[in-house]
N, C-alpha and C positions, 0 to 999 in steps of 0.2 A: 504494500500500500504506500503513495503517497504520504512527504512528511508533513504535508498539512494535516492530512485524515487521522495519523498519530499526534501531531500537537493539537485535534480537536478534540482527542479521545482523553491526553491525558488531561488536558484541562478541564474536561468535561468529571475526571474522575475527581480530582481534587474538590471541582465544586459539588460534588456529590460527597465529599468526604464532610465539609463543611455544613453542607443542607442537615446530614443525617446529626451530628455532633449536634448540630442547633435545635433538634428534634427532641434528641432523647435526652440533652441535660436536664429538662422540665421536670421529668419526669424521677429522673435520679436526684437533683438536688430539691422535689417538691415540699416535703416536710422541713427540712434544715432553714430554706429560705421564709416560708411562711412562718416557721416557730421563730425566729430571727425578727421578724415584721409585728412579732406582738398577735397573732392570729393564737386562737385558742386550741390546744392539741384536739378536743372534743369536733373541731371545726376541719380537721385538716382531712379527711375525706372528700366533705362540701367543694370545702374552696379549693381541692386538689382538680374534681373534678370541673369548674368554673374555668379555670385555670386551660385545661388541655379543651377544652371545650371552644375556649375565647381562640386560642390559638387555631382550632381548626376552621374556624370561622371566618379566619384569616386568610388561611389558607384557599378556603372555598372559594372566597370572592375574589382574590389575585387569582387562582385558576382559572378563571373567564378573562380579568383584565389580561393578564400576562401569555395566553395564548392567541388573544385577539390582537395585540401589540406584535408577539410575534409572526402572524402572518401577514400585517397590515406592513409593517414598518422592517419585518428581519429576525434572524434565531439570536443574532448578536444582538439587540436590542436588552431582548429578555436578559440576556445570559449577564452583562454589566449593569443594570437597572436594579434586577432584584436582587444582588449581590451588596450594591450601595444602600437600600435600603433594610435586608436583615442584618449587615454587620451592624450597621448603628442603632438599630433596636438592641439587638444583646448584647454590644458593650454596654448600651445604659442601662440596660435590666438590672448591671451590677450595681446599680445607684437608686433603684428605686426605693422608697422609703417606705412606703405603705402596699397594702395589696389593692387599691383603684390602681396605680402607677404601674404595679405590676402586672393587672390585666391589660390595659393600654399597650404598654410594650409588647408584651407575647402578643397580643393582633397583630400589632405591625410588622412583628417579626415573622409571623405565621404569612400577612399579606406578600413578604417580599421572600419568605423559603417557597412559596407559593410556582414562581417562577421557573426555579433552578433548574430538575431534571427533567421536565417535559420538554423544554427546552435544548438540556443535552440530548437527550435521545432522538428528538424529529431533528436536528442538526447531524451526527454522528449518521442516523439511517439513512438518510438523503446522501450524506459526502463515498458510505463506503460502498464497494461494488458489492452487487447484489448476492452473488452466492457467499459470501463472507459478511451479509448483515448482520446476522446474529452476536459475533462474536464482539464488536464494538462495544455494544450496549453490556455486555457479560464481564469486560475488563471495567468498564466506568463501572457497575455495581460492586463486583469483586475488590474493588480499591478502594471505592468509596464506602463499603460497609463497617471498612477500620473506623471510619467515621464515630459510629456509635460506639465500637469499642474503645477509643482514646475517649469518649465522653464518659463511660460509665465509669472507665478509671481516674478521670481527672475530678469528676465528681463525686466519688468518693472516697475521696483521699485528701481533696484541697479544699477551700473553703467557694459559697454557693459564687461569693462575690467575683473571687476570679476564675470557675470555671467561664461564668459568663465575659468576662473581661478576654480570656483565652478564644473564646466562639469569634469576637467580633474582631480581636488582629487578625487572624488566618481568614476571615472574608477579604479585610481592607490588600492584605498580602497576596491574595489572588487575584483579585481585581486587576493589580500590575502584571501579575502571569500571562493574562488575557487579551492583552493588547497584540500577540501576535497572530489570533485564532482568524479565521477567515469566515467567513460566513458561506452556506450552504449555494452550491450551484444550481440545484434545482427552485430555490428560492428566486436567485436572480434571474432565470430564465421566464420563469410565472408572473415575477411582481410587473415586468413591461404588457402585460395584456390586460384585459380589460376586465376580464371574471370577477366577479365579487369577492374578494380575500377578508378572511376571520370576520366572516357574517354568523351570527348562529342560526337564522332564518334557513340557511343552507343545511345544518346537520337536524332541524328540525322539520324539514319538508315531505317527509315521508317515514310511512313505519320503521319500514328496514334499518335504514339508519338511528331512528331512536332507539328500537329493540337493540341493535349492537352497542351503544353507545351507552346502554342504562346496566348491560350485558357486563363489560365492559370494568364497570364500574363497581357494580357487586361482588365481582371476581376478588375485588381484594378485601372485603371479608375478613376471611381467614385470621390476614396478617395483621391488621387495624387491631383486633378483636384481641390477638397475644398482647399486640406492642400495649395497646392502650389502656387495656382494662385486667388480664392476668400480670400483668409483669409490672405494673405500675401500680397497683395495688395487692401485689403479692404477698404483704406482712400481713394483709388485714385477710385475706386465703387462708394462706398460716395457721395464723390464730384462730380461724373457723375451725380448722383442720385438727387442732391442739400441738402443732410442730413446736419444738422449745431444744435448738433455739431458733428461734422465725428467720426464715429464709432472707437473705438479704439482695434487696432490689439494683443496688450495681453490681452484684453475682450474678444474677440470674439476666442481667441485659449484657453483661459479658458474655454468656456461655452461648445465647441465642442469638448474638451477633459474628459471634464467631462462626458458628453452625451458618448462618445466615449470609455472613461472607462467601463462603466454600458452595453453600449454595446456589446463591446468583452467579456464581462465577461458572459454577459445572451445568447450569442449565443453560445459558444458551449456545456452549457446546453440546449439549445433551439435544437439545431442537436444530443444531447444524446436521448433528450424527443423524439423527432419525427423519430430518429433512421435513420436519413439521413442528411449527409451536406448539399447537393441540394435545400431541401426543405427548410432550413433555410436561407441560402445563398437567395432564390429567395424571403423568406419573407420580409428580411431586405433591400432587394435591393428595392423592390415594396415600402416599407417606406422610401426608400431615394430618390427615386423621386418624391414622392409627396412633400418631404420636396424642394426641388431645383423649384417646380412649386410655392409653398409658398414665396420662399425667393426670386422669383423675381418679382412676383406677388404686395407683401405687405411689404416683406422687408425697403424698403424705407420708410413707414409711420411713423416709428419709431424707435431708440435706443431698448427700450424694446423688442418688438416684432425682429426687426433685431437678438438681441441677442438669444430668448427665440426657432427661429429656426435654428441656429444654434448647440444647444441644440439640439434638436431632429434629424438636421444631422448629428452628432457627432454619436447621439445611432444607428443609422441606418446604419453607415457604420462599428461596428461593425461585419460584416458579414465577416471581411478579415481578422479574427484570423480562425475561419473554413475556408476561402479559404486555408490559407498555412496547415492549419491539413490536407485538401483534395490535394494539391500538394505535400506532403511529403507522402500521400497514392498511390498515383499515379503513380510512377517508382519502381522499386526493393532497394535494400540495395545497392549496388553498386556504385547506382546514384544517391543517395537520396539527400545526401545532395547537391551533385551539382545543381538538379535541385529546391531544396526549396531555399536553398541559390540565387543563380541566379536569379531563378523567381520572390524572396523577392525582391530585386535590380532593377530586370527590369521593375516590378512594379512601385517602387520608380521610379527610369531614365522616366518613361511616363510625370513627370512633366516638361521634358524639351521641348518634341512636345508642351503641354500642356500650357506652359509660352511662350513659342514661340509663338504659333500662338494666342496668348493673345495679345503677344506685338503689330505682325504683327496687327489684327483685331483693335486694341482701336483706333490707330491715325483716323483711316477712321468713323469707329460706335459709339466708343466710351466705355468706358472700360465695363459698365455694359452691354452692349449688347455684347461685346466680349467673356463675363464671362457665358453669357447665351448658344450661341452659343456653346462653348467649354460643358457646362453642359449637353448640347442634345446627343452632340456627344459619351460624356464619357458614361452616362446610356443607349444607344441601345447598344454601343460595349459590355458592359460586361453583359447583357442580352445575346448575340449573345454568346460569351465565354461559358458561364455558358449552355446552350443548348447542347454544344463540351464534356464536361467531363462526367465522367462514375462515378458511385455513389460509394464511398468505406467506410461506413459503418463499414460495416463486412468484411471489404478483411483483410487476414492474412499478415503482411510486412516481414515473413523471407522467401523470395524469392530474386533471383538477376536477371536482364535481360540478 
């Protein structure tokens, strides 16, 4: 390949490095900071879940701005814009004084990580030649999922104020990185004609299109449902469970980052080999439910064991670096990005049905049956999704709708 096609990729991974780090600090450092802020321990459930709530909310709404920017205006648009705007949200997160201030920030920070990988991936899929698609988007995850592993260790080890301080120099640091990356060919080809670019009027114009695109979106499920709700509220499982000593939440986003890493990185080798997303996507999904049958099964017997599957959920939900290479195959140039962008978000945003109806369920079942419950529900809906999409492989992407 091209050494532009490589300094897209690794730019693209690094910014994925930082997307995912600015993800899962929240959630690692969420008690430390709010007991820090005067919040009541009795509260830090509530305000945990307000918290990843507000962020994805964030998220949600840059997923339209920042996919419609990207196809109106460029993939490099996106790629420096939300860059500039999440670093300087979580450097100041380090300085907010109260939890209003610190809802504020995580929006903004959610609005502008909003951007990042939807953006890499319709860049990166457009620049490499087609029978080697796959593999692009499988080294940006595979790199970029250290991401969460430097956060879960930074933030649990250093104090909340400079993990956050940490997130927002390696934005501003990248940002310079970026200046040499080029923007997609297939872009500049498209932007000179006349079609409508990042209209949503266009991926709304027909069932088809909605069905794959809502498809799509449910697919990730799965992973929203570990990240957001088992792993982030892991102590309070635990303690349902009677584990002593309570499993601890930068463990357990260690071990399933790591898993998670090796993951995304072997599946879209695993969809080159077998020369279909579909088939790999349903391999990995069939191995992340048997992990969630484990982990509530035996989970509970031990520390080890608790950790050692989360490990293998981690590698299992690998599947949802090929989901977005098959949603970025799946509209024309036109739309691309709006709809990978978007769909990346709305993905994310599932955490908040997700944490919700966690919170709703625990007082009455109890948290570990709540967690179970939400797990059933995540893996038939993205089975159902995964059924919806059409296989693109081999589909050529210089087309527009």
């Amino acid at each position: 390949m091209k050494r532009h096609i490589w300094l897209a990729i690794i730019a693209s991974a690094l910014g994925f490095f930082v997307d995912l780090y600015d993800i899962i600090i929240l959630s690692i450092v969420r008690a430390k900071s709010l007991l820090a802020m005067g919040v009541p321990e009795a509260e830090l459930l509530s305000k945990g879940v307000s918290l990843i709530n507000i962020q994805m909310v964030g998220m949600l709404i840059g997923g339209f701005v920042w996919g419609i920017i990207g196809d109106k205006f460029g993939r490099l648009s996106v790629l420096f814009g939300s860059i500039i705007l999440y670093s300087t949200a979580t450097f100041a997160n380090a300085y907010a004084a109260n939890f209003e201030t610190y809802l504020l920030l995580r929006f903004l920070a959610g609005l502008g990580l909003a951007g990042e990988l939807g953006a890499a991936i319709t860049l990166v899929t457009e620049q490499m030649p087609q029978k080697y698609r796959g593999i692009g988007p499988a080294i940006i995850a595979g790199c970029g999922m250290l991401g969460a592993i430097v956060g879960a260790y930074v933030g649990g080890r250093y104090s909340w104020q400079f993990t956050y301080q940490l997130g927002g120099a390696m934005g501003f640091v990248l940002l310079i990185l970026r200046l040499g990356v080029l923007e997609s060919g297939l872009f500049n080809q498209m932007k000179e004609k006349t079609t409508l670019k990042g209209d949503l009027r266009l991926l709304f114009k027909n069932r088809d299109y909605i069905r794959r695109y809502i498809s799509i979106c449910i697919m990730g499920f799965p992973c929203w449902f570990m990240n957001g709700v088992v792993m982030t509220f892991t102590p309070e499982i635990g303690k349902a469970w009677g584990m002593d000593p309570l499993p601890s939440v930068s463990v357990v986003f260690t071990f399933f980052f790591i898993g998670f890493t090796f993951g995304d990185l072997t599946g879209g080798f695993v969809s080159q080999y077998l020369k279909s997303r579909k088939k790999a996507i349903r391999a990995y999904l069939s191995m992340y439910g048997l992990g969630m049958v484990a982990f509530f099964l035996f989970g509970r017997y031990s520390l080890t064991l608790y950790y050692s599957i989360f490990l293998f959920v981690g590698f299992s939900a690998g599947y949802t670096i090929v989901l977005l290479t098959l949603a970025a195959e799946q509209f024309g140039t036109n739309i691309r990005a709006t709809v990978t962008t978007s769909a990346l978000n709305l993905i994310r945003a599932t955490v908040i049905p997700q944490a919700t109806l966690f919170g709703i369920l625990s007082p009455s079942i109890g948290a570990a049956n709540a967690a179970m419950v939400g797990g059933v529900i995540a893996i038939v809906v993205a089975f159902w999704g995964l059924g919806n999409l059409e296989e693109t492989f081999d589909k050529d992407l210089n087309y527009t709708e």
